[in-house]
Legacy VTK file of the C-alpha trace (Angstrom):
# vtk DataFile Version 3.0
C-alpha trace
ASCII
DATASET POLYDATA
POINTS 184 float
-64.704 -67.200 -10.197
-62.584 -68.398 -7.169
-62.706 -66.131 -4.154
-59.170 -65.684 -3.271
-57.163 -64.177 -0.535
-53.595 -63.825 -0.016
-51.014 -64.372 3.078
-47.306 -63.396 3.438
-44.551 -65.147 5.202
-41.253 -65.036 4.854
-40.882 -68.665 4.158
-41.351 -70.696 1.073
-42.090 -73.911 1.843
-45.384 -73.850 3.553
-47.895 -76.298 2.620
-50.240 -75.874 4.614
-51.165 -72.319 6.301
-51.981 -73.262 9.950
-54.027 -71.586 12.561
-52.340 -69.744 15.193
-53.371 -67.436 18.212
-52.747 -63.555 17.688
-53.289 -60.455 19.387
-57.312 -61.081 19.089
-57.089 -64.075 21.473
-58.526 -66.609 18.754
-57.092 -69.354 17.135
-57.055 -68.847 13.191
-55.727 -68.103 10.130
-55.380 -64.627 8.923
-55.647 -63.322 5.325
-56.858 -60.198 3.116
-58.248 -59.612 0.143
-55.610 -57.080 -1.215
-51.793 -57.762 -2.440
-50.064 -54.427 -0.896
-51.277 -56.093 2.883
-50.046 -59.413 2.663
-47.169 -57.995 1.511
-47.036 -55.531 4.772
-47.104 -58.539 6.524
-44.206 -60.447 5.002
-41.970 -58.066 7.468
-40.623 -59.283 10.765
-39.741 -57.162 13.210
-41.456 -56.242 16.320
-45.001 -55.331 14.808
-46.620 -51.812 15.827
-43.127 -50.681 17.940
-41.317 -50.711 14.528
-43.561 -49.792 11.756
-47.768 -48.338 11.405
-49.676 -49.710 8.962
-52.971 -48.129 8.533
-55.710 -47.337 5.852
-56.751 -43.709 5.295
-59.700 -43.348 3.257
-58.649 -46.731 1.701
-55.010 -45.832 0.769
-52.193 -47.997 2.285
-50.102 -46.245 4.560
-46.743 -47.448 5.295
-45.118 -45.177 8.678
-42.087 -46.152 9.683
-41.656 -45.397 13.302
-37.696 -45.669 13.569
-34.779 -45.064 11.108
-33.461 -47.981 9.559
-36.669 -50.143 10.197
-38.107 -50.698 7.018
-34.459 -51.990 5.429
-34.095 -54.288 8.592
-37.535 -56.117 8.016
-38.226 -56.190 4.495
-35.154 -56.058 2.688
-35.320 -59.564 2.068
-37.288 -62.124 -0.035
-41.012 -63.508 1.120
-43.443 -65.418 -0.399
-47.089 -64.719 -1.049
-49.680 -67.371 -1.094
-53.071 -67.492 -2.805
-55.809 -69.136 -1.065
-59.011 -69.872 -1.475
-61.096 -67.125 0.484
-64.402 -69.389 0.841
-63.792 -69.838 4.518
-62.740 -66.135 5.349
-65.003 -63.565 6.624
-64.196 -60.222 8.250
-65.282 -59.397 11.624
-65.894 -56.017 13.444
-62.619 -56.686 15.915
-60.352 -56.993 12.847
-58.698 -54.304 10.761
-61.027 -53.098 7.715
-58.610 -54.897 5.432
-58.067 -58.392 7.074
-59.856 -61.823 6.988
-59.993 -64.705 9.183
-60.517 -68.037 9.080
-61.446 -70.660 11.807
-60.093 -73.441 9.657
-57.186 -75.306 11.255
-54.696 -75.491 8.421
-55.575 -74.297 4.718
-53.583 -75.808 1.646
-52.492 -72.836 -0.523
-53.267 -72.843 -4.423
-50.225 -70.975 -5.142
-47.409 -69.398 -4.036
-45.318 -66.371 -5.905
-41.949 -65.891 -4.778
-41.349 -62.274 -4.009
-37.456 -61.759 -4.656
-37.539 -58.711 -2.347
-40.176 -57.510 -0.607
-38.844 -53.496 -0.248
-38.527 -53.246 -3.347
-42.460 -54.889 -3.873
-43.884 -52.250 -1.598
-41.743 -49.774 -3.522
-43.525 -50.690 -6.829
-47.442 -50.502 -5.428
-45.688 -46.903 -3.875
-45.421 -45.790 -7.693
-48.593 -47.803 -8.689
-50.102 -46.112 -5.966
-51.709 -48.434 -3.615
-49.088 -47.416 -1.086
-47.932 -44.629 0.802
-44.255 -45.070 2.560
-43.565 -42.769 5.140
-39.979 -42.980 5.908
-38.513 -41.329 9.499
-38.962 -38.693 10.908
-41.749 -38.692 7.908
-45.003 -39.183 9.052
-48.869 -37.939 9.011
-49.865 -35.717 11.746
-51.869 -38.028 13.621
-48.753 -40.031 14.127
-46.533 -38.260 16.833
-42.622 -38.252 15.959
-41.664 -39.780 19.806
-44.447 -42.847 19.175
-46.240 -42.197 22.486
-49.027 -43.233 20.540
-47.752 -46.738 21.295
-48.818 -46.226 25.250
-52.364 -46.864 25.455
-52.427 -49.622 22.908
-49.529 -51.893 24.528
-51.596 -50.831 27.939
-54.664 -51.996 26.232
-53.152 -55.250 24.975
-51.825 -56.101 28.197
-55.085 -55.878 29.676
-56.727 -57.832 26.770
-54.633 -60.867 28.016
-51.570 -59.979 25.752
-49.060 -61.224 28.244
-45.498 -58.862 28.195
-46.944 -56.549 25.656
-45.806 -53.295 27.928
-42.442 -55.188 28.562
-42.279 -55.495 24.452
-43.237 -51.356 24.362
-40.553 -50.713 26.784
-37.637 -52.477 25.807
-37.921 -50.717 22.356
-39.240 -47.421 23.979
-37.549 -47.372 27.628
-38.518 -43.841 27.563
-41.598 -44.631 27.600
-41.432 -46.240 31.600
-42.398 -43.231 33.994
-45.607 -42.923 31.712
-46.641 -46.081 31.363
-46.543 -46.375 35.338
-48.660 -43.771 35.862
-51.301 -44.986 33.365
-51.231 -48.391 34.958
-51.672 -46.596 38.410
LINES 1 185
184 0 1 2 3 4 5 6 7 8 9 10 11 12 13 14 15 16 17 18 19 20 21 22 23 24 25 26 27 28 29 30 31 32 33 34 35 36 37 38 39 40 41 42 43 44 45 46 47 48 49 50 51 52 53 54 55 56 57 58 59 60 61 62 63 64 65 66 67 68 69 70 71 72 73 74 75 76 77 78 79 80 81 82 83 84 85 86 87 88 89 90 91 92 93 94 95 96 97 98 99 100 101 102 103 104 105 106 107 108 109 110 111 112 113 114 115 116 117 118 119 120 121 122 123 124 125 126 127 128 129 130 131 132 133 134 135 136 137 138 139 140 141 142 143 144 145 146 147 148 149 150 151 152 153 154 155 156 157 158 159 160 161 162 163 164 165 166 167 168 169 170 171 172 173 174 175 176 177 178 179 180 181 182 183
């Protein structure tokens, strides 16, 4: 049997999955093993300042960090692509549930249309492979104001992440004061 692995986008016509560089600094092609994530990633919107999306003891979380966000980015059709996972591996720098490859571009061996991908994450919610936490909902670790956000966008700035803290604080402008002193 095939090894497969899946990847979301929001378009439909791909045919070819290229490489591109991402918050690790390497030029590849990301992919996971597991439905519910590629569907997570079918959402646009601006990444970790609008939405969390973590694993506890391998359940799916789904934390939505401001009202409205999870409407605005995946209240709308995406597309999820099969490929074949013989290139992939996991790596200690990436999340538990993702997969890279070094490949250039990968030719997918299907694609299912997802009609709307809300309602998708909604469904593996009731299946149970998902956990949506809708604002001001959210697990404890998670504070309500998203200062969590500080040290990571500080982190990826120093990582080589050019305008990550300018990302944080146009979303969180509170945010300012205490991301100067941090940098300090």
């Amino acid at each position: 049997m095939k090894n497969i692995v899946y990847h979301g986008s929001l378009q439909g016509n791909i045919k070819k999955i290229t490489a591109r560089k991402s918050t690790h600094q390497k030029l590849c092609i990301y992919a996971t093993p597991y439905e519910t994530v590629a569907l997570l990633f079918m959402g646009k919107g601006k990444g970790d300042l609008d939405t969390m999306i973590a694993s506890n003891d391998d359940n799916l979380e789904l934390i939505e960090r401001r009202p409205g966000v999870l409407k605005q980015i995946y209240d709308k059709e995406g597309y999820l692509y099969e490929l074949d996972g013989s290139t992939f591996s996991h790596y200690d720098y990436l999340w538990s549930k993702e997969v890279i490859s070094f490949e250039t571009s990968i030719e997918p061996l299907s694609i299912t249309h997802i009609p709307n991908i809300l309602d998708a994450l909604e469904q593996k919610e009731k299946e149970g492979s998902l956990k949506i936490y809708r604002y001001p909902d959210r697990p404890k670790n998670v504070p309500l104001d998203n200062s969590d956000l500080i040290d990571k966008y500080i982190r990826f700035e120093k990582q080589g992440l050019t305008g990550a803290i300018d990302d944080l604080l146009e979303v969180y402008p509170e945010f300012r004061e205490e991301v100067e002193k941090r940098i300090a």
